[in-house]
C-alpha positions in Angstrom: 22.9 74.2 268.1 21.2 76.2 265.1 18.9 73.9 262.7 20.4 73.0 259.4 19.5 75.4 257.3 17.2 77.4 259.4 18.3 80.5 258.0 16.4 79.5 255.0 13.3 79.2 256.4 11.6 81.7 255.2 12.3 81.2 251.6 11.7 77.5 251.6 8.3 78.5 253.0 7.7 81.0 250.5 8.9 78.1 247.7 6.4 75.8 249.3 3.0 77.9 249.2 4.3 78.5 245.6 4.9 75.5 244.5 1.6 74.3 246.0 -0.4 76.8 244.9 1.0 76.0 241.6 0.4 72.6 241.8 -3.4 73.1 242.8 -4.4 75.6 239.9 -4.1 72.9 237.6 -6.2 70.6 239.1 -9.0 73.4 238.7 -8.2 74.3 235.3 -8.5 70.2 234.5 -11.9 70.5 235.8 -13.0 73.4 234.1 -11.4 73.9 230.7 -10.2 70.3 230.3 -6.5 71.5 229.7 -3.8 70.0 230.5 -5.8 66.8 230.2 -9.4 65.8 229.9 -12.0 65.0 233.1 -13.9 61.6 232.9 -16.9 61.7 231.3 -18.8 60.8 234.2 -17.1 63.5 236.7 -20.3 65.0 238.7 -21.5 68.7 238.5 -20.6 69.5 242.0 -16.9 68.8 241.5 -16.5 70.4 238.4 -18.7 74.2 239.4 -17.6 73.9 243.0 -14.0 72.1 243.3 -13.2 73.5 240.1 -13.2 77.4 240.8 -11.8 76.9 244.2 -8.4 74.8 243.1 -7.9 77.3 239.8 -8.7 80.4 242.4 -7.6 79.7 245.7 -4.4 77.9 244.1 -3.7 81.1 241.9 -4.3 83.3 245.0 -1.9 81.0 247.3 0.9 80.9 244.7 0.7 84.4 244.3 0.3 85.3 247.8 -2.8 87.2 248.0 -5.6 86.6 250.9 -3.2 83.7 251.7 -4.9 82.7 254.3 -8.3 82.6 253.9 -7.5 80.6 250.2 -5.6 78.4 252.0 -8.4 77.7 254.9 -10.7 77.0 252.4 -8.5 74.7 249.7 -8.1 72.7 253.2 -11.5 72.1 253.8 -12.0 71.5 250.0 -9.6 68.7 250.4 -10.6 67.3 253.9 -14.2 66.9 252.2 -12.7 65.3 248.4 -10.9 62.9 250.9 -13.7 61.7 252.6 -16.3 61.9 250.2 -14.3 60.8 247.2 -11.4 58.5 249.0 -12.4 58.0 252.3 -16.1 55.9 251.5 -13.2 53.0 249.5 -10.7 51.8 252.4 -9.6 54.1 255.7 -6.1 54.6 254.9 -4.9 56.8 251.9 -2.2 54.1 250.6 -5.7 52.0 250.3 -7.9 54.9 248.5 -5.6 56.2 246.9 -6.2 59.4 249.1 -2.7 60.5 249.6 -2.5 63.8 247.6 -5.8 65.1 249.0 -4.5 64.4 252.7 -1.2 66.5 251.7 -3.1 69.3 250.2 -5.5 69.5 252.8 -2.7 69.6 255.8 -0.2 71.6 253.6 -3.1 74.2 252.9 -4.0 74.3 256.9 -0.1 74.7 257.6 -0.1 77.5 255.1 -3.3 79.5 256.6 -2.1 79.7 260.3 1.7 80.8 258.6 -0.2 83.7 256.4 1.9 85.0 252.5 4.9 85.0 254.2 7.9 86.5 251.8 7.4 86.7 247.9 3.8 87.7 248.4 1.3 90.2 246.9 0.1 90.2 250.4 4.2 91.2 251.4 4.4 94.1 249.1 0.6 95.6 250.1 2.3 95.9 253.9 4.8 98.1 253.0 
């Protein structure tokens, strides 16, 4: 029997790596402009020059679809590395550090570079 809504797959994907890439700008732009809300005063340099252009870049170029999957790769290692360095150090499990969205990101990014743009991509329309 066909999967429930396998003939969706595709777009749900396509929502997903948007969504996510959406999700992950901000994160950058916090670090770097401030907006929407203000980093801690006491946020180290690394984090701000280094995490900071790679979640406002790589999660622009995964929303929109373009180099997919080398953005991807790397947001996934940027995230295996803030959960270990930042989370990891406090208590093993995320629901103890507090590490949960950094263990999502990093696995939903490495799903997202072995899957490529997929539809709705700037990557998609450069094929054709």
């Amino acid at each position: 029997m066909k999967p429930f809504m396998s003939n969706f797959n595709s777009h749900c994907y396509a929502l997903m790596r948007i969504v996510a890439g959406f999700l992950f700008l901000w994160h950058g732009a916090q670090k770097l402009f401030g907006f929407p809300a203000a980093m801690p005063a006491d946020v180290p340099a690394l984090i701000t020059y280094i995490a900071g252009p790679i979640e406002l870049i790589g999660g622009i170029l995964i929303m929109i679809g373009l180099f997919t999957n080398w953005a991807a790769f790397l947001a996934s290692g940027l995230m295996a590395a803030a959960y270990w360095m930042g989370h990891g150090t406090k208590a093993l499990l995320p629901i103890q550090n507090h590490g949960e969205l950094a263990v999502l990101y990093c696995f939903i990014f490495l799903f997202i570079s072995t899957q490529g743009s997929g539809i709705w991509s700037v990557d998609a329309l450069r094929k054709r």
